[in-house]
C-alpha positions as CSV (number, residue, x, y, z in Angstrom):
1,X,5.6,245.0,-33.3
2,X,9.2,246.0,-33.8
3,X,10.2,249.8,-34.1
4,X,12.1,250.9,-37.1
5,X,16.5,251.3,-36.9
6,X,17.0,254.7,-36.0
7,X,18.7,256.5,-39.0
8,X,22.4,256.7,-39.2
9,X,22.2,260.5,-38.4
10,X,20.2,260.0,-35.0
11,X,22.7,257.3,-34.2
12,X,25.5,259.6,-34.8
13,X,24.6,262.2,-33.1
14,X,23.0,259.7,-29.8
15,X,26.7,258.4,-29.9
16,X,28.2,261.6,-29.4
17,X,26.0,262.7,-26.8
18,X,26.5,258.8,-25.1
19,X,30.3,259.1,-25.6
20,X,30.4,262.8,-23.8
21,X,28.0,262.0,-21.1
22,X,30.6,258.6,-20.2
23,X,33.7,261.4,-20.4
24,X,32.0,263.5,-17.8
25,X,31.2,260.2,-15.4
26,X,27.1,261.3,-15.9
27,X,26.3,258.1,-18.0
28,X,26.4,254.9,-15.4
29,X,24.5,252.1,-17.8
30,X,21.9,252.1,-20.3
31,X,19.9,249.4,-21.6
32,X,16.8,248.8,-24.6
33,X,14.0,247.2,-23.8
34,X,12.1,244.3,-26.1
35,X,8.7,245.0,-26.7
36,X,5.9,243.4,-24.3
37,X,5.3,240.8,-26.6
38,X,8.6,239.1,-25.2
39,X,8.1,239.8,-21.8
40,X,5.5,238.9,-19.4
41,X,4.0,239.8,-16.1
42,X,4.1,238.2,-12.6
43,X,1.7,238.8,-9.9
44,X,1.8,237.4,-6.3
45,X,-1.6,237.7,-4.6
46,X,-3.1,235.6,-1.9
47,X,0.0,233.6,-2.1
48,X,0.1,232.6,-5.2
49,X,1.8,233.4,-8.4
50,X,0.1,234.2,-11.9
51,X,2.6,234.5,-14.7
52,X,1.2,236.0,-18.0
53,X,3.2,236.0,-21.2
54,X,3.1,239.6,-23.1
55,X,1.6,241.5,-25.1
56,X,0.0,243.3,-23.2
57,X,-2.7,244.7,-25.1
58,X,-4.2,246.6,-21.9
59,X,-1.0,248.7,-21.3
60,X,-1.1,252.5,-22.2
61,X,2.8,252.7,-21.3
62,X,5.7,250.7,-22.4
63,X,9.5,251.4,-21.4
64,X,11.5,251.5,-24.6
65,X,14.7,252.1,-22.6
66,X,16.1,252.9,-19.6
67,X,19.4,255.1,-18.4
68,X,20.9,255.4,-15.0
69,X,22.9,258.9,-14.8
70,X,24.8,259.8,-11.7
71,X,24.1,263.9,-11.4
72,X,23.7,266.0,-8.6
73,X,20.0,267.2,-8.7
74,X,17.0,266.6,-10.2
75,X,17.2,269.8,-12.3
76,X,20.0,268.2,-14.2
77,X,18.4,265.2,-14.8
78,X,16.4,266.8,-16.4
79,X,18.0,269.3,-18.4
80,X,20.1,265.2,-19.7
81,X,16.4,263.8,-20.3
82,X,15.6,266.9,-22.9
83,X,18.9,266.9,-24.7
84,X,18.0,262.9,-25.1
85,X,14.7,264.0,-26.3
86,X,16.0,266.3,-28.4
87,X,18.1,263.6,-30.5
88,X,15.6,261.7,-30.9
89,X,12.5,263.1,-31.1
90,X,9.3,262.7,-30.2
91,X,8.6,260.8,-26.8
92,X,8.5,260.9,-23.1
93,X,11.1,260.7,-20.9
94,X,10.7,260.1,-16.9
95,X,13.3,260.9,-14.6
96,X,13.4,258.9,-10.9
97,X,15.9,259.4,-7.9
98,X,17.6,255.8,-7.5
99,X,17.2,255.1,-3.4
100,X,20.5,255.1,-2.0
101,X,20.1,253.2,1.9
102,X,17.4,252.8,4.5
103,X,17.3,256.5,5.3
104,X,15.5,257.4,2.5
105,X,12.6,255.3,3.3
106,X,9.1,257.3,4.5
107,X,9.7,257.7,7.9
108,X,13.7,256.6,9.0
């Protein structure tokens, strides 16, 4: 199942936001993501591979799209996620810290 075009108005106003958050050196890539039914899943268990083709009827979550934004804490992370939400609407948004070297592993 393929979501509808956003409308020229969301489009607008998500290029504006893209376009300032690329001036300010926040915005480092962004990407859409296909839906499941063009994907598929690998697994590696008891040394051996399983490869399933999408859909996949049993997920409750599916990225639409990712962002990577370079910002200096979590709390503006998240105050880029809700503007985001804001343009366009309804949805979730997740925010994770990207893992910079070996010292940020449990326990270095």
């Amino acid at each position: 199942m393929r979501l509808p075009p956003p409308t020229p108005e969301v489009m607008a106003r998500m290029g504006e936001f893209m376009e300032e958050m690329s001036r300010r050196g926040v915005l480092v890539a962004t990407g859409g993501m296909m839906p499941s039914s063009e994907g598929a899943q690998i697994r590696l268990a008891d040394g051996k591979f399983t490869v399933t083709d999408g859909p996949f009827a049993e997920a409750k979550e599916l990225v639409g799209g990712w962002a990577l934004i370079d910002v200096p804490s979590k709390e503006e992370a998240v105050e880029v996620a809700k503007r985001f939400l804001a343009i366009v609407g309804e949805g979730e948004a997740r925010i994770r810290r990207v893992m910079g070297g070996p010292d940020d592993f449990q326990g270095a």
